[in-house]
TORKOL-4160 file (C-alpha; in steps of 0.2 Angstrom, whole numbers, padded with zeros to 4 digits, m for minus):
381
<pt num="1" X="0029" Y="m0075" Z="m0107"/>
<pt num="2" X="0014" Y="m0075" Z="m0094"/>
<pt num="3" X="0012" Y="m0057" Z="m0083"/>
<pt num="4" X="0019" Y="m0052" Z="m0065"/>
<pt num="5" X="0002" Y="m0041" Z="m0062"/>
<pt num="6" X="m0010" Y="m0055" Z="m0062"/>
<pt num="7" X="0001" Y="m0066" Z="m0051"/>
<pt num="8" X="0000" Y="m0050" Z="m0037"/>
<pt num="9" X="m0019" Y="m0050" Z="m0041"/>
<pt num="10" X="m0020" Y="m0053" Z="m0025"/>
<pt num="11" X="m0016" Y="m0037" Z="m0023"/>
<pt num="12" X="m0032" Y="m0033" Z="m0033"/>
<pt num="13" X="m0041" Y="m0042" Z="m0016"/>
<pt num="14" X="m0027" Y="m0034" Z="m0005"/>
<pt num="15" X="m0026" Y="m0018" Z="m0012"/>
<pt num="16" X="m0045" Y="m0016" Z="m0012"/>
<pt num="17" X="m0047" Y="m0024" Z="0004"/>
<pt num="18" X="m0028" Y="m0020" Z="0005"/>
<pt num="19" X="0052" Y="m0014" Z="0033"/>
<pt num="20" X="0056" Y="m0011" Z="0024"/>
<pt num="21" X="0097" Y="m0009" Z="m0003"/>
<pt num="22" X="0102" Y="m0004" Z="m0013"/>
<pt num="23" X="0095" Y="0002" Z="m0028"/>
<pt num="24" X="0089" Y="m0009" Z="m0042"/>
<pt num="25" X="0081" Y="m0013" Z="m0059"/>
<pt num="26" X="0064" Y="m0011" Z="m0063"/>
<pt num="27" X="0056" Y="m0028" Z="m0070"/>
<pt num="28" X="0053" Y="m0028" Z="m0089"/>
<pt num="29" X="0036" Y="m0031" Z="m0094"/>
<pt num="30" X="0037" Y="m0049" Z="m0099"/>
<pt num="31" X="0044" Y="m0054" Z="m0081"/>
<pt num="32" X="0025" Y="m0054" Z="m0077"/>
<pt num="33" X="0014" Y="m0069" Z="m0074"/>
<pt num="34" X="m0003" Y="m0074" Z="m0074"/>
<pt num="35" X="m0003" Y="m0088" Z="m0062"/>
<pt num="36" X="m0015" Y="m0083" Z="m0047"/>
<pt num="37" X="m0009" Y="m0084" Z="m0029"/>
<pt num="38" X="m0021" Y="m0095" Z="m0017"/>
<pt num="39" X="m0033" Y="m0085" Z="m0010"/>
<pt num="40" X="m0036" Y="m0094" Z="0007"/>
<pt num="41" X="m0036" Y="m0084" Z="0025"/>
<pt num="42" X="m0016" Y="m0085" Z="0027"/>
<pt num="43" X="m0021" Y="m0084" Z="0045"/>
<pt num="44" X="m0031" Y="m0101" Z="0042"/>
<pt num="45" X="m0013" Y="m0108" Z="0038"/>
<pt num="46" X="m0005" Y="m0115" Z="0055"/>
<pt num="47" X="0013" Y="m0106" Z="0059"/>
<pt num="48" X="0022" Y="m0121" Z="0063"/>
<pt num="49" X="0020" Y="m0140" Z="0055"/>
<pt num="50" X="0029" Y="m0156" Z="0057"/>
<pt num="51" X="0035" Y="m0165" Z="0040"/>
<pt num="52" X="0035" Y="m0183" Z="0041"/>
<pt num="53" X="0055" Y="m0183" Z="0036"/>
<pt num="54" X="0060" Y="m0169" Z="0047"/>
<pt num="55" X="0064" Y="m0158" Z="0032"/>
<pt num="56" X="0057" Y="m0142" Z="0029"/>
<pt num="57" X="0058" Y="m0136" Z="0007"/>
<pt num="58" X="0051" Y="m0117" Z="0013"/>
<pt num="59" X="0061" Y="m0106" Z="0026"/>
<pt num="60" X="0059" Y="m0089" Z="0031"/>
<pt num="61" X="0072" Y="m0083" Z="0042"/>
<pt num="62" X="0063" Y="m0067" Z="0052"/>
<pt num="63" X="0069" Y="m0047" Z="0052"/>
<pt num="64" X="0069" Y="m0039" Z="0068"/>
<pt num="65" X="0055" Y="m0041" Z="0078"/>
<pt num="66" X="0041" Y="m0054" Z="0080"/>
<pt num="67" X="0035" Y="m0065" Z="0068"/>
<pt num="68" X="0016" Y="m0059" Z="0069"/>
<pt num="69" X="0021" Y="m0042" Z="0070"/>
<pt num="70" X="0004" Y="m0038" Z="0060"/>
<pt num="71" X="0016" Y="m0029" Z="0047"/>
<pt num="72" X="0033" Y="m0034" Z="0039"/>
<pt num="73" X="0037" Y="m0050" Z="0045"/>
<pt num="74" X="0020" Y="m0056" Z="0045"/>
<pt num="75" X="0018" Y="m0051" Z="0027"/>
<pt num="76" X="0030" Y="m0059" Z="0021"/>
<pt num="77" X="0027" Y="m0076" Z="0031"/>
<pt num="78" X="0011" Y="m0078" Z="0026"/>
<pt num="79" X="0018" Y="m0077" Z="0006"/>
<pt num="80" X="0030" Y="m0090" Z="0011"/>
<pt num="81" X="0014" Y="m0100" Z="0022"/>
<pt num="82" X="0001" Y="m0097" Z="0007"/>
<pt num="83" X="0014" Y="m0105" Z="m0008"/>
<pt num="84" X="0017" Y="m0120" Z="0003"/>
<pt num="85" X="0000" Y="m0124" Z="0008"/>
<pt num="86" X="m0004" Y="m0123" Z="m0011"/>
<pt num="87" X="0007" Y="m0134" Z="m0017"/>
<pt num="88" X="0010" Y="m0147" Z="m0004"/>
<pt num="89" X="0027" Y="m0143" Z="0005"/>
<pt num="90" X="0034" Y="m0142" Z="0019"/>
<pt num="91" X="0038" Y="m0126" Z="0029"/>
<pt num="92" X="0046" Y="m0116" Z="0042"/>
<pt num="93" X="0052" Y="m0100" Z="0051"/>
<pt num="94" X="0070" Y="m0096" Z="0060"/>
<pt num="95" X="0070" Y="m0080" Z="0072"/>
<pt num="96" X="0087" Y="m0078" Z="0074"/>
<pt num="97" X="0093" Y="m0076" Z="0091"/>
<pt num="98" X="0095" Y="m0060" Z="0102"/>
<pt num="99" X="0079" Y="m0053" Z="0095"/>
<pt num="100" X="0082" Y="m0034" Z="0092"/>
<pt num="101" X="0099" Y="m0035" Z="0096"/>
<pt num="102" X="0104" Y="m0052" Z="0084"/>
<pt num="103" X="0121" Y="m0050" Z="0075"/>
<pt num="104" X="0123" Y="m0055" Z="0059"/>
<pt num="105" X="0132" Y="m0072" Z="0066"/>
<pt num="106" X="0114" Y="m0074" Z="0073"/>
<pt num="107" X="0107" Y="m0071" Z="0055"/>
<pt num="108" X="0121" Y="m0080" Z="0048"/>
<pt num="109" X="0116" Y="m0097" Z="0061"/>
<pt num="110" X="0097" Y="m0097" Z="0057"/>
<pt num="111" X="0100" Y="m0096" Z="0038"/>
<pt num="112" X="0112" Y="m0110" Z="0040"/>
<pt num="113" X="0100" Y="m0122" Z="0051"/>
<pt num="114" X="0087" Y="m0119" Z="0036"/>
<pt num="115" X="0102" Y="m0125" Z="0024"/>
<pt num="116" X="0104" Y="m0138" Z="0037"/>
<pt num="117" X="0084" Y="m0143" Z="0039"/>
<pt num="118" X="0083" Y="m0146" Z="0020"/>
<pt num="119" X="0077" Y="m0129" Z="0014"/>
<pt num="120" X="0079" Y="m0128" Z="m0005"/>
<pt num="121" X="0072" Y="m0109" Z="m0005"/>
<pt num="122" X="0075" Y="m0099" Z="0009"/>
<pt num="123" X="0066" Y="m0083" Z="0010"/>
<pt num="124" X="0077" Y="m0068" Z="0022"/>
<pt num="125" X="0067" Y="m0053" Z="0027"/>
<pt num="126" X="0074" Y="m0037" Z="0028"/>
<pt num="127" X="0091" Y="m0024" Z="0023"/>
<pt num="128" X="0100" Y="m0030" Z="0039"/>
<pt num="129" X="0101" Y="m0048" Z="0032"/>
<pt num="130" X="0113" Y="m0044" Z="0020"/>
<pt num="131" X="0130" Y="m0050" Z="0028"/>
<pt num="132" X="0124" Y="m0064" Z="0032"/>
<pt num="133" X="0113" Y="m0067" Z="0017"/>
<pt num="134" X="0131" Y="m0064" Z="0008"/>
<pt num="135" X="0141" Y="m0078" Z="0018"/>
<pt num="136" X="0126" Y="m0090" Z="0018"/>
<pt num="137" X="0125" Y="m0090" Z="0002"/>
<pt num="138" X="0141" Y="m0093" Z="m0002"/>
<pt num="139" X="0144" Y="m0106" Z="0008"/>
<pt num="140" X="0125" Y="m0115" Z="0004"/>
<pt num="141" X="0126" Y="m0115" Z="m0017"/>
<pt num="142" X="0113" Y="m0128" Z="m0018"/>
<pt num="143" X="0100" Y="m0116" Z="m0008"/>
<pt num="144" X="0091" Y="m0101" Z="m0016"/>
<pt num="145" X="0088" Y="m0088" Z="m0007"/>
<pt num="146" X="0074" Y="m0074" Z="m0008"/>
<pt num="147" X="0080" Y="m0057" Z="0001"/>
<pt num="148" X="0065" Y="m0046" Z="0003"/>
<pt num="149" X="0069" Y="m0027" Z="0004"/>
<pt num="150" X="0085" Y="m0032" Z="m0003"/>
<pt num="151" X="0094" Y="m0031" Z="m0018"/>
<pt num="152" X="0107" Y="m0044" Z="m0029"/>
<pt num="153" X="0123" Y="m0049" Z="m0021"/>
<pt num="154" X="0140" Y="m0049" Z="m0033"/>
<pt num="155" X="0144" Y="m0067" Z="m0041"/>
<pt num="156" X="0129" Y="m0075" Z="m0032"/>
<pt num="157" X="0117" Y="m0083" Z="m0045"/>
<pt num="158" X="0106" Y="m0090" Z="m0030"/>
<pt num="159" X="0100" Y="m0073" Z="m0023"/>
<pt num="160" X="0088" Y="m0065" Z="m0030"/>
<pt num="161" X="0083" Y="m0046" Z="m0022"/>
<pt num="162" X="0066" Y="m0042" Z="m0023"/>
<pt num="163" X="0064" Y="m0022" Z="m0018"/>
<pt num="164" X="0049" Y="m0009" Z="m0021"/>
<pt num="165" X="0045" Y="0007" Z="m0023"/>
<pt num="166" X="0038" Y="0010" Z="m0007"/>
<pt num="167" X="0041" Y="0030" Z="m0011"/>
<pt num="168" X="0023" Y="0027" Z="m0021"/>
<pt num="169" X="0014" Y="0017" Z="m0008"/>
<pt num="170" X="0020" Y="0034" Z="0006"/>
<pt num="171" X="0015" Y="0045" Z="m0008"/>
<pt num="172" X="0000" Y="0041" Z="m0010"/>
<pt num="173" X="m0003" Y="0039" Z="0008"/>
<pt num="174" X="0002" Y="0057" Z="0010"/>
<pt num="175" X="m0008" Y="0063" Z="m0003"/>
<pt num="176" X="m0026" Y="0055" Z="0003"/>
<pt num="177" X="m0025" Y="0059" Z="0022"/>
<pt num="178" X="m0021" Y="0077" Z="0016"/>
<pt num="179" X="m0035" Y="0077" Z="0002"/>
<pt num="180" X="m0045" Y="0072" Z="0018"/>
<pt num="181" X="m0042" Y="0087" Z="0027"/>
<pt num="182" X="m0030" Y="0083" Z="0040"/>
<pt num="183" X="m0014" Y="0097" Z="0042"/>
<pt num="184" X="m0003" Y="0093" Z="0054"/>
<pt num="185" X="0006" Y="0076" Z="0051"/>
<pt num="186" X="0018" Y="0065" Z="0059"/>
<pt num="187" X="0028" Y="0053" Z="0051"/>
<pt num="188" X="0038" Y="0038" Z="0062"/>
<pt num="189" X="0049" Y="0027" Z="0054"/>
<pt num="190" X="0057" Y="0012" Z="0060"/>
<pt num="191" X="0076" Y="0007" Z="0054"/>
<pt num="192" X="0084" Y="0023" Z="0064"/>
<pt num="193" X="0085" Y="0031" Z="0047"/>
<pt num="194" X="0096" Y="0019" Z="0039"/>
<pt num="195" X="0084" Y="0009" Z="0030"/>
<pt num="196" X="0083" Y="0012" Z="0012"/>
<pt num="197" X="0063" Y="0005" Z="0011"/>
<pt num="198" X="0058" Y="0016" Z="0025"/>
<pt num="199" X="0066" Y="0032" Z="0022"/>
<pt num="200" X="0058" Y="0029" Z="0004"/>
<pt num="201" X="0041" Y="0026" Z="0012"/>
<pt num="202" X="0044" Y="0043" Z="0022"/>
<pt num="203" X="0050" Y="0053" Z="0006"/>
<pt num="204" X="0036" Y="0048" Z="m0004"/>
<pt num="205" X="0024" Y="0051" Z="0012"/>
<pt num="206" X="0029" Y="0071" Z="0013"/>
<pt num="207" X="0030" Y="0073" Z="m0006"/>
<pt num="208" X="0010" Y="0067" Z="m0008"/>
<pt num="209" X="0006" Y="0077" Z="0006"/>
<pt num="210" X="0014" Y="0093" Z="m0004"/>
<pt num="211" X="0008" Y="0089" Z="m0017"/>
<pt num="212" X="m0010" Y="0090" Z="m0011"/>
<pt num="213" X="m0009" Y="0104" Z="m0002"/>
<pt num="214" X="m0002" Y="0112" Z="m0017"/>
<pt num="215" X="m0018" Y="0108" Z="m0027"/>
<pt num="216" X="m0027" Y="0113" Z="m0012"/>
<pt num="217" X="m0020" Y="0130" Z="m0010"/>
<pt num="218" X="m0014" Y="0126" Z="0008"/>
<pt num="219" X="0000" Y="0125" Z="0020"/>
<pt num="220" X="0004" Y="0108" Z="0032"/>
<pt num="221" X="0017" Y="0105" Z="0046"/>
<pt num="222" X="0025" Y="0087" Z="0048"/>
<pt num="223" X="0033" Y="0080" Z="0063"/>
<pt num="224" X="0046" Y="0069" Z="0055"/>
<pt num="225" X="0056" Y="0057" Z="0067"/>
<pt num="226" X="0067" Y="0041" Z="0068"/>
<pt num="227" X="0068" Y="0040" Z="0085"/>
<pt num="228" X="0066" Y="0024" Z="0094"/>
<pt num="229" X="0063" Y="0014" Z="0079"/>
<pt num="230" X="0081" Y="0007" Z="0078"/>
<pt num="231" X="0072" Y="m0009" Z="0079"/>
<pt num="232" X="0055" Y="m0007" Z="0073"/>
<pt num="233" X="0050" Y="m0013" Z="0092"/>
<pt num="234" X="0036" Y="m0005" Z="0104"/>
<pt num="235" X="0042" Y="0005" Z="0116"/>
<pt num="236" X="0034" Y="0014" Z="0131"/>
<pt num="237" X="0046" Y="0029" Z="0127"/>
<pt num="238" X="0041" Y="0028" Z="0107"/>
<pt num="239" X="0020" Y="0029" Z="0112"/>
<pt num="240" X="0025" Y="0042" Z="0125"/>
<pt num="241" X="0035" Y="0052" Z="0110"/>
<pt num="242" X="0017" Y="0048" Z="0099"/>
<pt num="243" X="0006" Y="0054" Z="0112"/>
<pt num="244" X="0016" Y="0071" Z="0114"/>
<pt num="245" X="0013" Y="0073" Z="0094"/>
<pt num="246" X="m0006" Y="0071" Z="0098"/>
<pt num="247" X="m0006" Y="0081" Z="0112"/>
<pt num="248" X="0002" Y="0096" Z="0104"/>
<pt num="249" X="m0008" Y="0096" Z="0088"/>
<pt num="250" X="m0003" Y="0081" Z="0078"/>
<pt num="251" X="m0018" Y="0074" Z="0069"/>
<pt num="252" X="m0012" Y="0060" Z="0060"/>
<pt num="253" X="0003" Y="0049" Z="0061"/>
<pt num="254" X="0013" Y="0039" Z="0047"/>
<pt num="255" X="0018" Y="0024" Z="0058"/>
<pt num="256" X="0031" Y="0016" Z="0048"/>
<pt num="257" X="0041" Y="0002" Z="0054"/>
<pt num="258" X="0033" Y="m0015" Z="0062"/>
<pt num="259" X="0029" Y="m0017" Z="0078"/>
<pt num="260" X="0027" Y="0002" Z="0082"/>
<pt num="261" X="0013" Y="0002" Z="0077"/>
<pt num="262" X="0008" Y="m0004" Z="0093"/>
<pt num="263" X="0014" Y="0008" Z="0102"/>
<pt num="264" X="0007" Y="0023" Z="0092"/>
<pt num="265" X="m0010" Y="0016" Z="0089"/>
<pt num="266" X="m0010" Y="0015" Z="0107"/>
<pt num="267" X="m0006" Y="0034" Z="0109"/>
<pt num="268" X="m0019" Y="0038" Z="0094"/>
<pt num="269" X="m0030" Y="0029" Z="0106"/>
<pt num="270" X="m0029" Y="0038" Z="0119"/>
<pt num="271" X="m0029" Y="0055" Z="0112"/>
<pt num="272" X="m0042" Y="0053" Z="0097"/>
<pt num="273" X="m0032" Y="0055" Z="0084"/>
<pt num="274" X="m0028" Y="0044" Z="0067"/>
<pt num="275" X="m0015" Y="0033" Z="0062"/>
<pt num="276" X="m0008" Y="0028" Z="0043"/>
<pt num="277" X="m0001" Y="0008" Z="0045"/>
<pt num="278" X="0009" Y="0003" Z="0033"/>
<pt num="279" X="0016" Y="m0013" Z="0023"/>
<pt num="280" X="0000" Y="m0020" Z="0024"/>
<pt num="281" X="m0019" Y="m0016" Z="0028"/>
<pt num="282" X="m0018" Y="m0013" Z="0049"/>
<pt num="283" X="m0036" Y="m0007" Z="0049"/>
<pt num="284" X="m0039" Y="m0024" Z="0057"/>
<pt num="285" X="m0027" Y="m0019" Z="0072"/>
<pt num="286" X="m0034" Y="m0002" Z="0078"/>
<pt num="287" X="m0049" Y="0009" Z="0074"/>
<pt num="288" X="m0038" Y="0023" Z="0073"/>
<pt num="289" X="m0032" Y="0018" Z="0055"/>
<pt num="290" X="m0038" Y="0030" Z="0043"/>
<pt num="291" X="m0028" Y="0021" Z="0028"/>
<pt num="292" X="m0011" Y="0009" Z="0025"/>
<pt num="293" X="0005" Y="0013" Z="0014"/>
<pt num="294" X="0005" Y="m0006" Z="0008"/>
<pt num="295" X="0016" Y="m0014" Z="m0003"/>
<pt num="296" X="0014" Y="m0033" Z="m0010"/>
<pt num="297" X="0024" Y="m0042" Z="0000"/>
<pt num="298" X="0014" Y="m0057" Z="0002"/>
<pt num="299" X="0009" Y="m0060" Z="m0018"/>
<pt num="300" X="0028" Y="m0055" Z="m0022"/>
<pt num="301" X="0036" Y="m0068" Z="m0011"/>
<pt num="302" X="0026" Y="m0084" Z="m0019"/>
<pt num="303" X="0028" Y="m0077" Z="m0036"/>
<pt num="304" X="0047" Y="m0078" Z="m0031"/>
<pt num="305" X="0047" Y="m0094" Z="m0025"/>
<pt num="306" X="0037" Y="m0100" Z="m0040"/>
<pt num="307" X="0053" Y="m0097" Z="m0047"/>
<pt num="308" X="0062" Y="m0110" Z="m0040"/>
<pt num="309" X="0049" Y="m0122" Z="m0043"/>
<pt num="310" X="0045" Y="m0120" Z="m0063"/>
<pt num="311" X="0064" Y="m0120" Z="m0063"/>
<pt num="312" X="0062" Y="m0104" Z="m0068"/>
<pt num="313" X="0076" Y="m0098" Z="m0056"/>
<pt num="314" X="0086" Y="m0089" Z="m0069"/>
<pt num="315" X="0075" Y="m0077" Z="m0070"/>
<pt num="316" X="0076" Y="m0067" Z="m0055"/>
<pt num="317" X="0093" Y="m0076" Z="m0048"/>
<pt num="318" X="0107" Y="m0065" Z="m0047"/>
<pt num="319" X="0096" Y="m0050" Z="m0048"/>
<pt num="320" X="0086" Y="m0037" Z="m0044"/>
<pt num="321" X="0068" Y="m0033" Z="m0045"/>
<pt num="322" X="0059" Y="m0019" Z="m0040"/>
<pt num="323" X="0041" Y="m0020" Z="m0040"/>
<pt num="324" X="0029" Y="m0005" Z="m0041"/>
<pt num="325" X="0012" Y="0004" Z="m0046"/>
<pt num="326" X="0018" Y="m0003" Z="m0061"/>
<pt num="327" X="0016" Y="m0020" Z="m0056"/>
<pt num="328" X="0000" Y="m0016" Z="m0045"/>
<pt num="329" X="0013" Y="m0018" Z="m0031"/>
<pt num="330" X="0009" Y="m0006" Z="m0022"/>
<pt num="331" X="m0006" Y="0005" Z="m0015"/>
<pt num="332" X="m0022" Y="0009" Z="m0005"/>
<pt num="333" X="m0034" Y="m0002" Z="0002"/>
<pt num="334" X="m0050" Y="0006" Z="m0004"/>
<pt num="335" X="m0063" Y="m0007" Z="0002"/>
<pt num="336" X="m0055" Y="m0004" Z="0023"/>
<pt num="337" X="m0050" Y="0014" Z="0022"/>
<pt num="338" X="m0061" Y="0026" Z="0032"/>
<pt num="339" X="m0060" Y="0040" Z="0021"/>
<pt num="340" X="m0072" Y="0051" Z="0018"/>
<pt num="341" X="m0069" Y="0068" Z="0011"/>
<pt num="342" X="m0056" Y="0059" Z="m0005"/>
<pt num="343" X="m0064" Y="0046" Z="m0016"/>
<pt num="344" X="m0060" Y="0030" Z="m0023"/>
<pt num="345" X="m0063" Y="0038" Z="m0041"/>
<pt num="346" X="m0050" Y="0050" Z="m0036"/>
<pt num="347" X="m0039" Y="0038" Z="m0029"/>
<pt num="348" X="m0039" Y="0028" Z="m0044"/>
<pt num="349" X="m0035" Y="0041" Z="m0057"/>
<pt num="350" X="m0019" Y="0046" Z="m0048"/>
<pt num="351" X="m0015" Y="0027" Z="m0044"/>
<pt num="352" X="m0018" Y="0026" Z="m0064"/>
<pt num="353" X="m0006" Y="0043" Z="m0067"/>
<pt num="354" X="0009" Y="0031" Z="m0055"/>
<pt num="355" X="0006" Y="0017" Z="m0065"/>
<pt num="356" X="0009" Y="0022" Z="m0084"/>
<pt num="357" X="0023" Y="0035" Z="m0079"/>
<pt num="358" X="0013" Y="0050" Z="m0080"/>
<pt num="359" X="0017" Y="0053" Z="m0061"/>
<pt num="360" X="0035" Y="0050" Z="m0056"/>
<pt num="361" X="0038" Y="0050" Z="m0039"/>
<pt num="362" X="0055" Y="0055" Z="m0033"/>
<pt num="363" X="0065" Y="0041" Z="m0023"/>
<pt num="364" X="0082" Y="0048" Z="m0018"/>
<pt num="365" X="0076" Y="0052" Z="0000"/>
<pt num="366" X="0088" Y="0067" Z="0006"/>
<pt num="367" X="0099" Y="0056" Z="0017"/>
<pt num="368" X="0102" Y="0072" Z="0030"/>
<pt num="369" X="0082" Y="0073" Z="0030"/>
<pt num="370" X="0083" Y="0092" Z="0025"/>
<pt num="371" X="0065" Y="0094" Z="0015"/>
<pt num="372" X="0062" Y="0108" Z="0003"/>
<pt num="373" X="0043" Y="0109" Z="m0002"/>
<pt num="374" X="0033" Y="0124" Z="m0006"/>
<pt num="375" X="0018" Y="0120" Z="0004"/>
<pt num="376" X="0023" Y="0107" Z="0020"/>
<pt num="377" X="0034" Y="0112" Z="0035"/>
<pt num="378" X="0043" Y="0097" Z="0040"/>
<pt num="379" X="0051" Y="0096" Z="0059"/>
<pt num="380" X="0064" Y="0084" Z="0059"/>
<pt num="381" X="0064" Y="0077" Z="0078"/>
């Protein structure tokens, strides 16, 4: 059967140029395909169309925040924009009403006007999708649905959970900036501490970052905090939480969760100090960002919805996947980063080391966020 790995060779492009359920299964070696993903400017690709018959095949229904959040949401758009260009179909997005404050009735009404505009596959972004993902698919059995950072629902064929081991992508992110020679460390993540993919992303960040200072011979400090990223928004009071980190010594912060990353680039800004993006390569947004935690959201969801049109459906429907170094779904972007004192070499012996098992990174994220690691002090704010 053809190869996953090649189909996210555009993470090859993206991880070299390269928020976040439950738990599921890795996916077996012959889930893999070798059909490349389009390589056009995603950006290139307008945001809304108008089909001549008013229906729309391709829906994404948004997470929390904006649509170009320059992260989550715009990752996994531009998957669900780049498939559809390809191949000739018609698309759409659906925010769901009351922004950071939707319901899952809100959630529940945007999937629904996708099942009601035509959608045949509709593509839900984030964990907090998943009452509503569960009644809409229910009631819509001749839709398929996609749910990104999500996992399988019970007796619903037409779901398919695609997750990833974002505890790699933060480990290795951890690993460099300290390998780099920064010490003291912040890590904000979005999700109040309730989302699986970002406390993941935060567990691996302060395990590569011990890690490295092990092999160094030296101690860290990590600032460690969900405050005000309930909603993976910018805040004035989040940038003014970043910009006490900077000031009292913090080199470098892990800002993990959407559109915070505004709000503490901004503060990094203003302060001199460095930034980690994540989800995808922010390099592009700030000259602060040293590096990005990226995982391949954008190859992942048109090899998902490839699915539904090879009639391959089957496949992923019902179940979950969980895409990893493994899979090339995951990493550094070596080609953007500004790294300097850690080489791509380097990089790519321990990515290597992830990706045939030799290095196993832990991802049952302590859920009272009470670390113990022999060479990093972690502050929980």
């Amino acid at each position: 059967m053809k190869k996953i790995i090649a189909l996210l060779m555009v993470l090859a492009m993206v991880l070299a140029v390269v928020a976040c359920g439950s738990k599921t299964e890795k996916p077996a070696e012959e889930t893999k395909t070798d059909d490349k993903p389009a390589t056009v400017d995603p950006e290139s690709i307008p945001d809304t169309m108008t089909s001549a018959d008013g229906k729309y095949e391709i829906a994404f229904v948004t997470d929390v925040g904006q649509l170009k959040d320059k992260s989550f949401n715009q990752g996994t758009w531009e998957g669900c924009k780049l498939y559809a260009a390809a191949n000739n179909l018609s698309y759409k997005y659906y925010q769901p009403a009351n922004a950071d404050k939707a319901t899952d009735d809100d959630r529940y009404d945007a999937m629904k006007a996708a099942a009601d505009g035509g959608a045949k596959v509709i593509v839900c972004a984030g964990f907090m999708q998943g009452n509503a993902l569960a009644k809409a698919a229910a009631d819509f059995p001749q839709v398929n649905f996609i749910f990104i950072d999500g996992w399988p629902l019970e007796g619903l064929n037409n779901v398919a959970g695609i997750a990833y081991q974002e505890e790699q992508a933060g480990y290795l992110a951890g690993y460099a900036v300290v390998m780099e020679g920064y010490t003291k460390l912040g890590f904000c993540g979005g999700g109040g501490g309730t989302n699986p993919a970002c406390c993941r992303y935060g567990y691996g960040f302060v395990q590569g970052a011990n890690a490295a200072a092990v092999e160094k011979g030296i101690n860290i400090d990590v600032k460690y905090s969900w405050q005000y990223g309930a909603s993976f928004s910018a805040s004035p009071e989040l940038q003014t939480m970043a910009a006490g980190w900077y000031e009292s010594g913090t080199e470098i912060i892990f800002a993990c969760g959407g559109s915070m990353f505004s709000s503490i680039a901004a503060a990094a800004a203003e302060n001199d100090a460095k930034v980690v993006g994540v989800d995808v390569d922010q390099s592009p947004e700030s000259d602060t960002v040293v590096t990005s935690a990226m995982k391949g959201l954008s190859a992942s969801v048109q090899w998902a919805i490839a699915k539904q049109y090879e009639g391959k459906w089957e496949e992923i429907g019902g179940k979950g996947t969980s895409l990893g170094a493994a899979n090339d779904a995951v990493g550094l972007p070596t080609e953007t980063w500004s790294l300097k004192n850690w080489s791509v070499a380097d990089y790519e012996k321990l990515f290597a080391a992830m990706k045939n098992g030799t290095l196993v990174i832990d991802a049952n994220y302590p859920t009272d966020n009470v670390f113990t690691l022999s060479n990093a002090t972690v502050e929980v704010i």
